[in-house]
N, C-alpha and C positions, 0 to 999 in steps of 0.2 A: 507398645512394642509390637513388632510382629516376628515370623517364624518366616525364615527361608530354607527351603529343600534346595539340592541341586541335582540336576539333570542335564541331559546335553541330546541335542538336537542334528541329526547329520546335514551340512551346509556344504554343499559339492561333493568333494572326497571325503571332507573330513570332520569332525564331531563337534560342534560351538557349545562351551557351558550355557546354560540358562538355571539363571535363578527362578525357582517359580516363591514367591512371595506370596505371605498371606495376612489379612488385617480383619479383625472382628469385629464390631462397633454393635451400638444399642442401632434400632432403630426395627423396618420391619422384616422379619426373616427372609431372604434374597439369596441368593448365589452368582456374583459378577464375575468374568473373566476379560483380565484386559491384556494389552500385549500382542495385540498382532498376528491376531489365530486364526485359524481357517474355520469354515465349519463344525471339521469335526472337532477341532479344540471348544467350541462353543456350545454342542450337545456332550461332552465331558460332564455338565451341571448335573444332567438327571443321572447319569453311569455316576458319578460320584456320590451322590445325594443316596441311589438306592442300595449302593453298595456297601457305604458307611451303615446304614440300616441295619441290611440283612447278613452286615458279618458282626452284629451287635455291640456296635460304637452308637454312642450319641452325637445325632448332627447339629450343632447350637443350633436354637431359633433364636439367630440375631441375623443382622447383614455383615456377609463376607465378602470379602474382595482377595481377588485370585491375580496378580501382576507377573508375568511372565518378560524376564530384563533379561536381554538389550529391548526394551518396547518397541523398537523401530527396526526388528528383524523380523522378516514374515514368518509363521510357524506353522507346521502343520506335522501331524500327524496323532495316533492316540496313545501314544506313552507316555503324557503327559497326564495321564487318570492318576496314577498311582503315584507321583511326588505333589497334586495337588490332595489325594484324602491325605496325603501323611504330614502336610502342612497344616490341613483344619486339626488334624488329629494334635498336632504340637499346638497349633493355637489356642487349642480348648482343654489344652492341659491332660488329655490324658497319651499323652507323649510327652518327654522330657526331650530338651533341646542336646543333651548330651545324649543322648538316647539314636541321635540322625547325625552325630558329629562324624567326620571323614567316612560319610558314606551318599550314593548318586543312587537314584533311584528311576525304575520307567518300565513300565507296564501296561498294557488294556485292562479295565475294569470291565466285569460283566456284574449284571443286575445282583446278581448273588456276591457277588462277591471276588470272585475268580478272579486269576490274571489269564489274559491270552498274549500268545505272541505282540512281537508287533515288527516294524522296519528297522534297520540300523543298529542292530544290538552290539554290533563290531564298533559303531561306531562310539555307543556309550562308554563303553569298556575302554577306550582308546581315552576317549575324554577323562573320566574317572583317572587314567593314569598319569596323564596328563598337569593332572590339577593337584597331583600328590594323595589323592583320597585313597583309603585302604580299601574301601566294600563297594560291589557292585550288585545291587538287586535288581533282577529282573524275572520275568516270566520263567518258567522252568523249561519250556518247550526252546526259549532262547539261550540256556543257560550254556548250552557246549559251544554255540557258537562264539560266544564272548568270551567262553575261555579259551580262544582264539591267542591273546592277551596275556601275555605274562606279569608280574610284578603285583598284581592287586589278587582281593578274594571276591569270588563271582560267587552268588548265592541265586542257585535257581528252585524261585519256592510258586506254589499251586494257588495259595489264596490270601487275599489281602489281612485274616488273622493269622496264613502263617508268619505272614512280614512283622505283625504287630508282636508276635510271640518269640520273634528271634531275633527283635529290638529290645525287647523287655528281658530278653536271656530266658526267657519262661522255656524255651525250644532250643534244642540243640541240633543245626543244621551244619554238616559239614560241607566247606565251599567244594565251589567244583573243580577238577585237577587240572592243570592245563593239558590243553589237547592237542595231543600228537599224531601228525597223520602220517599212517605207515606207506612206505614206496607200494606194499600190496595194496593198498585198499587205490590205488591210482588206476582203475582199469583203464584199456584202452580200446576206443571205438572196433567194430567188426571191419569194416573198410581196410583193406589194403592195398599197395600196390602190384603183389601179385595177381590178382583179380584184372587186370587190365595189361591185355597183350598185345606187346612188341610197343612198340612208343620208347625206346631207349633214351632218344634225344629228350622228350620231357620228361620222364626222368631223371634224368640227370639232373635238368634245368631246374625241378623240382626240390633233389637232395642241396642243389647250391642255396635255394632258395630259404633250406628249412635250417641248413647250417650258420648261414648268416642272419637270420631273421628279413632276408629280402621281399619287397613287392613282386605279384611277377602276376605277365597278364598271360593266358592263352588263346591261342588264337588258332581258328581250322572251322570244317565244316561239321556240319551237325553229324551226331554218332561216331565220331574218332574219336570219343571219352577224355573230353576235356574237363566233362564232371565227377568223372571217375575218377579223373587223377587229382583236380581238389581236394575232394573227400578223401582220397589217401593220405592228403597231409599229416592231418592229425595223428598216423598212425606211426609216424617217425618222428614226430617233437619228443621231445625230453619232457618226464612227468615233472609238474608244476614244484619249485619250490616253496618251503613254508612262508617266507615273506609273499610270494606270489600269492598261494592259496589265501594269505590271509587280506589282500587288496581285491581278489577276485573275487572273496565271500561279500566283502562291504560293497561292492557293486552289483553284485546279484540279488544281497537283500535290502537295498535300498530300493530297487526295480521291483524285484517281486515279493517282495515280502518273504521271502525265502528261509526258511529254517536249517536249510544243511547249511553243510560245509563245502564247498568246491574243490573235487577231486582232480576232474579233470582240466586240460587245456579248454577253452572256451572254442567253441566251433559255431560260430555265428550264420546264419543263412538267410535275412531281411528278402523278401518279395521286393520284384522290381516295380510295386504301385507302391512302396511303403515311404512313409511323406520327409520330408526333409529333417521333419524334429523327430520322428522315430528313428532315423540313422543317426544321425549327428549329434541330438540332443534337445531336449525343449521343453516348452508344456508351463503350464501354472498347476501347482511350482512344478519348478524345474526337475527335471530327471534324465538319468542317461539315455543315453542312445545306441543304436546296435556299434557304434566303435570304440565305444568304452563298454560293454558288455563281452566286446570281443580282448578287454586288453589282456595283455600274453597269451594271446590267442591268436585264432584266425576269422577273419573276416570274410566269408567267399561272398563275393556277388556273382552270381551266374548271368549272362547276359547283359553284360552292363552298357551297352549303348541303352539297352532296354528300361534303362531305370532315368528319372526326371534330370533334365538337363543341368537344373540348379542346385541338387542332390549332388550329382557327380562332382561340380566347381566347387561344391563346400567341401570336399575327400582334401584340397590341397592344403590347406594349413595344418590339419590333425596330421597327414601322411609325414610332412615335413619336421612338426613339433614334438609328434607324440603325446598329444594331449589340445582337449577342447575349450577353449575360453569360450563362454554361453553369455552373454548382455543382456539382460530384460530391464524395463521401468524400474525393478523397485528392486532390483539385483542382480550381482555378475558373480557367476564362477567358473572356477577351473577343474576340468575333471580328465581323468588320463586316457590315453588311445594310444598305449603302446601296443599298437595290432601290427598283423600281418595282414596285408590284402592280394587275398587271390580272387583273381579275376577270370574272367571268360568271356568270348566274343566269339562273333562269327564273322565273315567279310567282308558279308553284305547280306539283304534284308532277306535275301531266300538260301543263302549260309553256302554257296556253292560257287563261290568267283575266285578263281584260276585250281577250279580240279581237273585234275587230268578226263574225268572221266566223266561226268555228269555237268552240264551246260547250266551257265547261269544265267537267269531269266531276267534280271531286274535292270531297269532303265539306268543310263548311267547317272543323272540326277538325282536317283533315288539311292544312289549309292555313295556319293559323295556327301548327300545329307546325312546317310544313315554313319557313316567313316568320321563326320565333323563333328558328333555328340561326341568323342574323345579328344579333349584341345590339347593343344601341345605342352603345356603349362604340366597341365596332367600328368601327361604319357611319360613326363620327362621326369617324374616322382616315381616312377614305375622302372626297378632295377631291370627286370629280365623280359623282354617279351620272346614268345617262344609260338612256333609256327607248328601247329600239331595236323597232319594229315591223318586221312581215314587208313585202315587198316584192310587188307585184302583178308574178306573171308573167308578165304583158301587157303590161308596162311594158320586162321585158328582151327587147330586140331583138338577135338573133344573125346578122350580118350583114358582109360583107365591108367597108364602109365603119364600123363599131364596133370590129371586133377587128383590124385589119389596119394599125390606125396608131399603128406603132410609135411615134414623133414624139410623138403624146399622150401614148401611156403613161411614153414619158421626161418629157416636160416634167411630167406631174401629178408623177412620185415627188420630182422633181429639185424642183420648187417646194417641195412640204413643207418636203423635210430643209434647202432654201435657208431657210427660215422659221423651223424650229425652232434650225439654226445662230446665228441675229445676235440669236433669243432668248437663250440660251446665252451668246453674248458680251457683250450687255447684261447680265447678270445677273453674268458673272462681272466685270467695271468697277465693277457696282455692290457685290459682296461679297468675292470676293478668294476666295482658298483653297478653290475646288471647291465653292462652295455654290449652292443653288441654290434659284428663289422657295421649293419643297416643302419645302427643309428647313433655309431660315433661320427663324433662331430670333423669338419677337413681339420683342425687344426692337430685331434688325437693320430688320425689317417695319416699327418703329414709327419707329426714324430714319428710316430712308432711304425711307417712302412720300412721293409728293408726291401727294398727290390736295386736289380743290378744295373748298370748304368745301361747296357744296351735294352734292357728291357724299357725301363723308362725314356729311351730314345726314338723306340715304339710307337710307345705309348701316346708321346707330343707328335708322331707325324700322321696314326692313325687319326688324330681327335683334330688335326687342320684339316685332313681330308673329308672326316665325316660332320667338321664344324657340329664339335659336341660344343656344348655349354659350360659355363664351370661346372653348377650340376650334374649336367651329366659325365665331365670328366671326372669325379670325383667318386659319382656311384661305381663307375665303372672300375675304378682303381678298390670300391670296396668288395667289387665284385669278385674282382681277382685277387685280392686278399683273402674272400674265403675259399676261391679254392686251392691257394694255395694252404691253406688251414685242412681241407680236406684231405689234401695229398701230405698232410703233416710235411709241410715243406716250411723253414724260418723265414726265406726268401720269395719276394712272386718274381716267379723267371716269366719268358717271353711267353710260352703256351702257355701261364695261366693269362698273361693279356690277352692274347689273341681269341681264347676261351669266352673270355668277359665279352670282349667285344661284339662277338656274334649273338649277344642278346640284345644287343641295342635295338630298339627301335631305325629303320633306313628313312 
């Protein structure tokens, strides 16, 4: 006979059972692991071997074999220590088979004995519940995170005889409570938009932006705070809900090995040298990429003609989808990108073509090259583009009666995010399931707009004049949907069309 543990392994988004299997036989003392494991599952033998030791188990001197099923899914990582000692442990009888019945086990073993964290503990726990099993044992430093997860009991214990001592009922450990995360513990970034003077118009363009979950690119010359007003974003989203918090955590600790929880909105910032599979997603194995690290989140790329031509072109499937299909030899998955992408540019390569006031130096060559790193295809995924000029510094006044009232500075951020909230909740009465105007689909935009006949009559002569796309006649309409969501309006009348439309790209 032999002895199977279950455990489960994060496979894209989400947690794959794996049986780890075990078989003892006469012959000479060995430790085999088969199944499709990377390195580090293969140095697992001595982390197991000395561990089983030095927490005083006996390790049979026979040959063991160690079968991790499905065998033909690549495996990696080290949490696979601790449901194989607890498979030798049932093999060799001093564990009872009933003793691991409905319970998924995954941890790091260290020489002594110890568990340490490890990746995907969201993920386990998810599996575990999945599969109908009652107990979830993992590391203790992973144990809050997994009780992310309601329905099952999470056990976060220190060392592989506490595991043995509270299988054996010898120990009385109390599971851990699911975890609730309170609207305070949500801070929010220091960045805001009072920090950044006069730009009314990208503001605006911004609040439409953050109300609807839209793309939006800016466009101006350098030092008119187009970085500024990115980084403000984050400072008007609505704090993360617990379904969110709990698909933002399984993607942060599958990337980083990450022990918290995800408080906040993700605010993504990728260097424009950063390669194609660090944005998009890639790698052996596989792992996310800054647009799925960003999802419900934001994605700023500052400078983005500046970033790899073939980088940019991979942006339009995830922008369109909301999520990344990844293809490799020996696997494919799906991982999500509901982000927001804010962007920034300049107009040409020395940032200063058509200012009024400072001449632009660059050849025209050099600037239709530098314009053509953005293809149309692209631009055309991109709800709002917004034209941001410098600001006259005449104009900013630095004075005790400007910077000293705190009062404003709360009421401006607090109004926003009051703004873009009952957007948000308008949207969600009107679609259900997390969707939002950006990325309902034409057919939910085409029930549920209510707009009046002349508006919509508008609407068809601007879009022959401006020969939009369907695409973009579509965005456009979701454009002006949110701001009539803004303006708590049930209808989009003609000025919110007209509104929308002057974000189009010409």
């Amino acid at each position: 006979m032999t002895a199977t543990i279950k455990t489960a392994t994060p496979h894209g988004f989400y947690g794959k059972v794996i049986d780890v299997e075990c078989d003892i036989t006469n012959g000479l003392p060995s430790l085999q692991i088969v199944g499709l494991g990377n390195k580090a599952i293969d140095e697992a033998r001595e982390r197991v071997r000395a561990s089983l030791r030095n927490s005083g188990f006996t390790m049979p001197a026979k040959r063991i074999t160690i079968n991790l099923a499905p065998a033909d899914l690549p495996k990696d990582g080290t949490h696979f220590d601790l449901p194989i000692a607890i498979a030798i442990l049932v093999m060799s009888g001093q564990l009872l088979v009933s003793d691991v019945a409905d319970s998924f086990f995954a941890g790091e073993l260290a020489l002594d004995g110890g568990l340490r964290s490890i990746k995907g503990a969201v993920h386990v726990a998810e599996a575990t519940l999945a599969a109908d099993a009652k107990n979830c044992i993992v590391p203790m430093d992973n144990a809050r995170q997994a009780g992310l997860i309601s329905g099952i009991a999470v056990y976060g214990l220190s060392t592989l005889k506490d595991v043995y001592l509270l299988l054996k009922r010898q120990k009385m450990v109390r599971p851990h409570g699911k975890v609730v995360v309170a609207a305070s513990a949500r801070s929010r970034p220091a960045h805001s938009l009072y920090e950044v003077h006069g730009q009314a118009h990208a503001k605006r363009a911004l609040l439409i932006a953050a109300a609807g979950r839209h793309n939006i690119l800016l466009s101006g010359p350098p030092g008119a705070g187009k970085t500024m007003l990115a980084r403000a974003m984050a400072t008007i989203l609505p704090p993360l809900s617990e379904q969110e918090i709990i698909e933002v955590t399984k993607l942060q600790s599958i990337h980083e090995a990450s022990r918290d929880i995800a408080h906040q909105r993700p605010f993504r910032t990728p260097h424009h040298s950063a390669s194609q599979a660090a944005i998009i997603g890639g790698g052996t194995p596989v792992r996310p990429g800054e647009i799925s690290l960003a999802h419900h989140g934001v994605l700023f790329m500052d400078e983005l003609p500046e970033y790899n031509r073939a980088t940019i072109e991979a942006l339009r499937q995830p922008l369109e989808d909301r999520e990344v299909h990844i293809a490799r030899a020996r696997d494919r998955i799906t991982l999500p990108a509901n982000f927001m992408l804010v962007a920034t540019q300049n107009p040409c390569p020395c940032g200063f073509l058509g200012d009024p006031e400072k001449p632009c130096i660059c050849p025209l060559a050099s600037i239709e090259r530098y314009q053509r790193k953005l293809s149309g295809p692209l631009l055309d995924r991109i709800d709002l583009v917004v034209q941001v000029a410098r600001v006259d510094p005449r104009d900013i006044i630095y004075n005790k009666n400007n910077v000293d009232k705190k009062s404003t500075k709360i009421t401006d951020v607090n109004a926003y995010a009051t703004i873009v909230r009952l957007a948000h909740e308008a949207q969600q009465k009107r679609y259900q399931n997390n969707v939002f105007n950006a990325a309902a689909s034409n057919r939910m935009i085409a029930e549920s707009m209510v707009i009046s006949t002349s508006s919509l009559a508008f609407m068809r002569t601007a879009a022959d004049k401006l020969q939009l796309s369907v695409r973009a006649y579509f965005k456009t309409l979701k454009v002006a949907r949110t701001i009539a969501d803004i303006e708590q309006s049930r209808s989009v009348e003609r000025e919110h069309v007209s509104e929308a439309l002057q974000y189009r790209r010409r």
